[in-house]
C-alpha positions in Angstrom: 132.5 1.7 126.6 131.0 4.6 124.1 127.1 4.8 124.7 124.9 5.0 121.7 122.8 8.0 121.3 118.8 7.1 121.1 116.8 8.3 118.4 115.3 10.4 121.0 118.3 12.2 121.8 119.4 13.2 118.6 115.8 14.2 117.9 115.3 16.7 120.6 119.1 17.8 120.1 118.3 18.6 116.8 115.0 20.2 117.5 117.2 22.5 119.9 119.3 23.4 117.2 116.3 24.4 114.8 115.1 26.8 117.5 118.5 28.2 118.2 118.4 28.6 114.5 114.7 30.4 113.8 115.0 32.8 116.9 117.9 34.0 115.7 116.7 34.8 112.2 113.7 36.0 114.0 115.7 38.3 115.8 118.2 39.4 113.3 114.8 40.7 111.6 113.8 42.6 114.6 116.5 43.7 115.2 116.9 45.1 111.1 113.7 46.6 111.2 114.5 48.5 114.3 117.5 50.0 113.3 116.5 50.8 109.6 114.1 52.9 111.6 116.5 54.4 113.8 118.6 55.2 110.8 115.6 56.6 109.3 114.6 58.9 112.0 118.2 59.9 112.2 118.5 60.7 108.3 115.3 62.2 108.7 116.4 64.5 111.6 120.2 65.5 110.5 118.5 66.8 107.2 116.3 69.2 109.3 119.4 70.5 111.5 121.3 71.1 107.8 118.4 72.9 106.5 118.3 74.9 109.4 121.7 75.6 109.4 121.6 76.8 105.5 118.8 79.0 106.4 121.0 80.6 109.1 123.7 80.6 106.7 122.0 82.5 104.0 121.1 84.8 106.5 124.7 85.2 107.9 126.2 85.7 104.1 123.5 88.1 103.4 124.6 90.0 106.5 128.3 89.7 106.4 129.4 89.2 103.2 130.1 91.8 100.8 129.3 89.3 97.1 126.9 86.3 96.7 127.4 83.7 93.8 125.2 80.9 93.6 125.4 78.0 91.7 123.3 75.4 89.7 124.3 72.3 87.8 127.8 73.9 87.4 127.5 77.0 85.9 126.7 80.5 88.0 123.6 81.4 87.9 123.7 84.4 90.6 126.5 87.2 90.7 125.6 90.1 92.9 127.7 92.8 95.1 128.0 96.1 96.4 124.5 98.4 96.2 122.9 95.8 94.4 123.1 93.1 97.3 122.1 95.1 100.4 119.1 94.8 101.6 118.5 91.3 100.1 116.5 89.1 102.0 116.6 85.2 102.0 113.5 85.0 99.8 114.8 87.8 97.2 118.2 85.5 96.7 115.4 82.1 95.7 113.5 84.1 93.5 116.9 85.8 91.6 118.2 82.0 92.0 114.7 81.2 90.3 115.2 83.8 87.6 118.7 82.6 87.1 118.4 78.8 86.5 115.2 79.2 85.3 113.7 76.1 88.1 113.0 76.7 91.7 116.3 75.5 94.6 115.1 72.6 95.0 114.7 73.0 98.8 113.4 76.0 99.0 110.0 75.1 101.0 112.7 74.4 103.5 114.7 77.4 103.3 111.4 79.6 103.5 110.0 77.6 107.2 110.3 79.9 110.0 112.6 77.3 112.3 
């Protein structure tokens, strides 16, 4: 013979289930809050390693290569070669770049840092 469930029963089962219910959305926030931070820090730190590394790479084109274009919006802005290029340094190609487009690179407070 099938027992009846109390009141009782299906009152605590369904408290159960709201608690199983609110600790999960409570974690699911943690738990989104932690790793939008993560992500954050992450974004945050993969854009300093690419700054460093275009740093380095102007540095290396400046000292290896033998012409340097550079570009803004589409359109060159920066054509140089041969006498004219040697001896360049980082911060003469931003302020040719500057003279070029007409703005500032957009990142070059970051280009400039001594990393």
């Amino acid at each position: 013979m099938k027992r009846k469930k109390s009141l009782q029963e299906i009152s605590l089962t369904l408290l159960l289930l709201v608690a199983i219910v609110v600790i999960f959305f409570w974690y699911t926030a943690q738990n989104s809050r932690r790793i939008e931070t993560r992500n954050k820090n992450y974004a945050a730190d993969s854009a300093r390693q690419t700054m460093t590394r275009i740093n380095e790479d102007m540095k290396n084109a400046l000292e290896l290569g033998s012409r340097t274009f550079m570009m803004d919006a589409g359109r060159v802005v920066l054509d140089i070669g041969g006498e004219e290029r040697k001896g360049l340094t980082v911060d003469d190609l931003l302020e040719r770049f500057r003279a070029g487009a007409g703005k500032n690179l957009d990142n070059d407070r970051i280009l400039l840092s001594n990393d």
